[in-house]
C-alpha positions in Angstrom: -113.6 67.7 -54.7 -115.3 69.1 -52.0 -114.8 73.0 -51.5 -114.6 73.8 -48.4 -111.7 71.8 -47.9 -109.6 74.9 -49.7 -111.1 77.6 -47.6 -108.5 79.2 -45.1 -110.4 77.5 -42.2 -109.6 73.7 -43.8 -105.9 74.3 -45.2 -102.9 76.0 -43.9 -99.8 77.7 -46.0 -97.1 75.5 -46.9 -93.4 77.0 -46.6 -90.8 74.3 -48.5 -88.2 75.1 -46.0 -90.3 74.4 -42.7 -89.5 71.2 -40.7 -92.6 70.2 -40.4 -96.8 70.3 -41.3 -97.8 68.7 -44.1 -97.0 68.4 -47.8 -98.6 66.5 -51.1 -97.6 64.1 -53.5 -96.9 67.0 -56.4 -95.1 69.3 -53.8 -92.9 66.3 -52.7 -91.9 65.4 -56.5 -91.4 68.4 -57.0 -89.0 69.4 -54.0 -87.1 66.5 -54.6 -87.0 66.8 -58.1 -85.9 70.3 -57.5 -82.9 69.4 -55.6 -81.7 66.4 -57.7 -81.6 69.1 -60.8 -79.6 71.7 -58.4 -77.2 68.5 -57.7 -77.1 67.6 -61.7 -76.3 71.2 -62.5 -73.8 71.8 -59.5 -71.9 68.8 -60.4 -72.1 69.4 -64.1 -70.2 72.6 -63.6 -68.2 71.4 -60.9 -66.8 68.6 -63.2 -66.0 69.7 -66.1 -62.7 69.9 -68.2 -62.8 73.8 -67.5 -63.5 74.1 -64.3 -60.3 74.3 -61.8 -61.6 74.7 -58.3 -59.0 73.9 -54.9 -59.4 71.3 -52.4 -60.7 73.3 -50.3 -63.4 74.9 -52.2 -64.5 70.9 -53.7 -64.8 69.9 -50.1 -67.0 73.1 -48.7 -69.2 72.7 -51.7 -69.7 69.0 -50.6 -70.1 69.7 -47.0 -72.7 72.4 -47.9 -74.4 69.9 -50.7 -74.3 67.3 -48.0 -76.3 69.4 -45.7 -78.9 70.1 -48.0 -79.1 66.5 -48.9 -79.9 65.5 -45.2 -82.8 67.7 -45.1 -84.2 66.6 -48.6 -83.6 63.2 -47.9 -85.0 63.0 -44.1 -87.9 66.5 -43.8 -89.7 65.9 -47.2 -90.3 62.3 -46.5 -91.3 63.1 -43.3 -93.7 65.9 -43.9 -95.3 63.5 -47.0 -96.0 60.6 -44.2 -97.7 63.1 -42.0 -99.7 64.0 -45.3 -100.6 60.2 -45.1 -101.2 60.7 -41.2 -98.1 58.2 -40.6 -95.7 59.2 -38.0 -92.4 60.1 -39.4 -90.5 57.4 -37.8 -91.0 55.3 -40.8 -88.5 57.5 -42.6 -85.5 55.0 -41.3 -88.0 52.6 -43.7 -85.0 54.4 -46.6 -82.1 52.5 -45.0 -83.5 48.9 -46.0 -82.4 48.1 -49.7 -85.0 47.7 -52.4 -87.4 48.3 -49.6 -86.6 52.1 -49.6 -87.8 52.1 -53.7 -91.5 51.0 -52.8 -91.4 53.3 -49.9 -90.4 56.2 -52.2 -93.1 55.1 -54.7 -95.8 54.4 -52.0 -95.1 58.4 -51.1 -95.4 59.4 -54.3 -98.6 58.1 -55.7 -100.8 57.5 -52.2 -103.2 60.1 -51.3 -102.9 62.3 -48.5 -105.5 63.0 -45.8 -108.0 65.3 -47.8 -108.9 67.2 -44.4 -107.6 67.8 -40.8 -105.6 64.9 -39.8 -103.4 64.8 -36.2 -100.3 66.4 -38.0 -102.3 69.7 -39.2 -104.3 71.3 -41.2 -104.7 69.8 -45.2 -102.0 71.5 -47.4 -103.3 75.0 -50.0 -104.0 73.5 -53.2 -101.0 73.4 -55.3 -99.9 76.3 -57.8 -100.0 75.4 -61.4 -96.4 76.4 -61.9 -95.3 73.4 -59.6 -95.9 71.5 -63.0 -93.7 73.6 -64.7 -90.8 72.9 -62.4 -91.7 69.1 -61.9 -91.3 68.8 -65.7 -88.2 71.4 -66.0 -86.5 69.7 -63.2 -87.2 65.9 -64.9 -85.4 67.4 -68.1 -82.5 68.6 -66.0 -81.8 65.3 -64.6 -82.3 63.5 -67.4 -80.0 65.4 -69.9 -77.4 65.3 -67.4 -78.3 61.2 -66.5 -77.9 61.3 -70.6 -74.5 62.9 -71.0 -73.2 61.1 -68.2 -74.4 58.1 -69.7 -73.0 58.7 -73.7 -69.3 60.0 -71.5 -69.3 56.6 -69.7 -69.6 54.5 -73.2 -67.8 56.6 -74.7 
């Protein structure tokens, strides 16, 4: 890999909550990833045989969840194309069935711009702990895929 692409002159910051620049493929798994583990967990707790929770406090928490789902759903994807210096109108690309799967595959396995491309500045190099919470994530979903799964045959 070429150096001088990771000097502060080739590669700018990346914030997860920010709107927009750019973002790589382990980043975007990750984020994602991330958020479908928070979902597992929240509606893990929320549905259990011990927990008692209103009407109103089930609806809020969805509302809220909701939200947060927009913005995984539609800025990620987004921030990943520009990554692949793609305008981020392909995004409505997710609302074609079976389509949507390649699209999601395509942005996770297709290399991004290595340098300066018309949507920024190449993303820092990624932290080695954004392993550690790709792979803690993955477990999260799939013990609660898992349980799900043995409560449905069951």
């Amino acid at each position: 890999m070429d150096e001088k692409m990771y000097d502060n002159k080739h590669t700018t910051e990346t914030k997860w909550y920010l709107p927009s620049g750019r973002i790589g493929r382990l980043r975007f798994c990750c984020y994602s990833m991330s958020f479908l583990a928070s979902c597992a967990l929240f509606f893990y707790v929320l549905l259990t045989d011990k927990t008692t929770i209103t009407i109103i406090e089930g609806v809020v928490a969805l509302f809220v969840l909701g939200i947060a789902a927009l913005y995984v759903v539609f800025i990620f994807p987004i921030r990943r194309l520009n990554d692949l210096n793609r305008t981020g109108y392909f995004i409505f690309i997710i609302f074609i069935p079976f389509i949507d799967i390649a699209f999601y595959l395509y942005l996770m396995l297709a290399l991004g711009s290595s340098e300066e491309n018309d949507y920024g500045k190449a993303p820092e190099p990624n932290k080695p702990y954004y392993w550690g919470v790709l792979a803690l994530s993955t477990c999260i979903v799939a013990a609660y895929a898992y349980i799900k799964y043995f409560k449905f045959i069951i």
